[in-house]
C-alpha positions as CSV (number, residue, x, y, z in Angstrom):
1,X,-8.5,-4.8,13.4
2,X,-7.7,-1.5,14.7
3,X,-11.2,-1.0,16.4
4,X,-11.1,-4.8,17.9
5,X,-7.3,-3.8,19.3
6,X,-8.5,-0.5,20.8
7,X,-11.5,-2.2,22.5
8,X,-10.1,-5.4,24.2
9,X,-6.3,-4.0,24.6
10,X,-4.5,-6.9,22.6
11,X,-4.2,-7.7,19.0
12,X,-3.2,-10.6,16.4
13,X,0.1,-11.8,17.3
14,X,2.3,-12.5,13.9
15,X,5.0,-13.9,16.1
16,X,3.7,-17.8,14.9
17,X,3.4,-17.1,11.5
18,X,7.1,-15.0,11.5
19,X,8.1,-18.3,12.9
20,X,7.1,-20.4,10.4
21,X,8.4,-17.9,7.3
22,X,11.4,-17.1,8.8
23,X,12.0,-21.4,9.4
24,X,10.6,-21.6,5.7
25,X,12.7,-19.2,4.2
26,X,16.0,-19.8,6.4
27,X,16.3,-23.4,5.7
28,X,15.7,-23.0,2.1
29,X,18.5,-20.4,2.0
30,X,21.1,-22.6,3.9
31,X,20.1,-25.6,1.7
32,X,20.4,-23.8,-1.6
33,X,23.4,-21.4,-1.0
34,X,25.5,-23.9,0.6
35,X,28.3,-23.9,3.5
36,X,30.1,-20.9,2.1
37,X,28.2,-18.0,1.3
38,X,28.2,-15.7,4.1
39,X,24.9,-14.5,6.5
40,X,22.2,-17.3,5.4
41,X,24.1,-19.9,3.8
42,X,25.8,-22.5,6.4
43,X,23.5,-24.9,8.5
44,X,20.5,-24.2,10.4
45,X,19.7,-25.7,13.5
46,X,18.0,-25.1,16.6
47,X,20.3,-22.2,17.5
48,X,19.4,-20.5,14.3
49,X,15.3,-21.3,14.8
50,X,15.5,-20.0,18.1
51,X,16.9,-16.4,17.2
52,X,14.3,-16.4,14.4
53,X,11.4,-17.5,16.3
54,X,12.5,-14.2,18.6
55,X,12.9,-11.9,16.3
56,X,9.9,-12.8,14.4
57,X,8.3,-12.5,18.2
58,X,9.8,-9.4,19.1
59,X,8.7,-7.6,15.6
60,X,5.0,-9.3,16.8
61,X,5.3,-7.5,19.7
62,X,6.0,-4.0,18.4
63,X,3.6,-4.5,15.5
64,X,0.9,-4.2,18.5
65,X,1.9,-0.9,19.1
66,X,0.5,0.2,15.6
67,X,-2.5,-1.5,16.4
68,X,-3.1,-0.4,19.7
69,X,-1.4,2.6,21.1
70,X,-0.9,5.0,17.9
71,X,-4.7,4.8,17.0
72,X,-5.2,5.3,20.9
73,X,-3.0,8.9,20.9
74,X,-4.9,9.6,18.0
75,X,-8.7,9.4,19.9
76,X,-6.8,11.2,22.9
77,X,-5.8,14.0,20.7
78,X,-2.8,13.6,21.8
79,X,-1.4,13.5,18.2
80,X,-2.8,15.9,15.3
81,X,-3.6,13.8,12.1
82,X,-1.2,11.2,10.3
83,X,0.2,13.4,7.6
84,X,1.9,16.1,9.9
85,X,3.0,13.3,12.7
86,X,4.6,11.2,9.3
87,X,8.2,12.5,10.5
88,X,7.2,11.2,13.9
89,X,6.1,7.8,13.6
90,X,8.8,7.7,11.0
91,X,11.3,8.2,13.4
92,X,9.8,5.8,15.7
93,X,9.8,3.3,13.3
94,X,13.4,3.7,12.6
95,X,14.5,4.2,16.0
96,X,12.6,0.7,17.1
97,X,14.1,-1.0,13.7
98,X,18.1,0.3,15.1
99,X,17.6,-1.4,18.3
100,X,16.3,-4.7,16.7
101,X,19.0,-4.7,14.4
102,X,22.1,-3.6,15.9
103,X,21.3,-4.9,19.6
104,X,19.9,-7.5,19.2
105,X,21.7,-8.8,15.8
106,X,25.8,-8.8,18.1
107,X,23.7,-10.8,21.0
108,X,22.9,-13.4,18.6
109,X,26.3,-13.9,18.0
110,X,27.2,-14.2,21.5
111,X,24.4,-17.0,21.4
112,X,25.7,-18.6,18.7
113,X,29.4,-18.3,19.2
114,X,29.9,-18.2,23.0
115,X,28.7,-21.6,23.9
């Protein structure tokens, strides 16, 4: 996979299949938990399916960067070897993950709540 995404520049999307889970899982919670429980119990419309067909696009989208880019800074020599550049991917990772979860988590809301 990694080879195939450095040689034609794109990658297997899991944005369709995040789609599908995330509709699987979230209607199962809302049906099961009921109106009360807070975060994934209530109902689950369209609204709802949108933001998780989104996210699960948006966490496609940076999974490509794995794929792609980091194997590419490693043939460019622009990064040593994956055990000393652990802290730095690390940080990546958790740096990307804050912005998907506390920016794009209060516009949801808005979303949901504003119109």
């Amino acid at each position: 996979m990694v080879k195939k995404g450095l040689k034609v520049g794109f990658t297997f999307a899991g944005n369709l299949i995040g789609a599908l889970f995330g509709f699987a899982i979230l209607a199962a919670f809302s049906r099961t938990l009921g109106q009360n429980f807070p975060i994934l119990g209530g109902s689950f419309g369209p609204k709802e399916n949108s933001i998780v067909q989104t996210a699960a696009s948006a966490a496609g989208g940076l999974g490509g960067i794995f794929v792609t880019a980091i194997p590419a800074l490693y043939q460019l020599k622009l990064l040593k070897d994956p055990v000393s550049d652990f802290p730095r991917l690390l940080t990546f990772t958790i740096v990307s993950a804050y912005y998907g979860l506390f920016f794009a988590t209060p516009c949801m809301f808005v979303l949901l709540f504003a119109s």
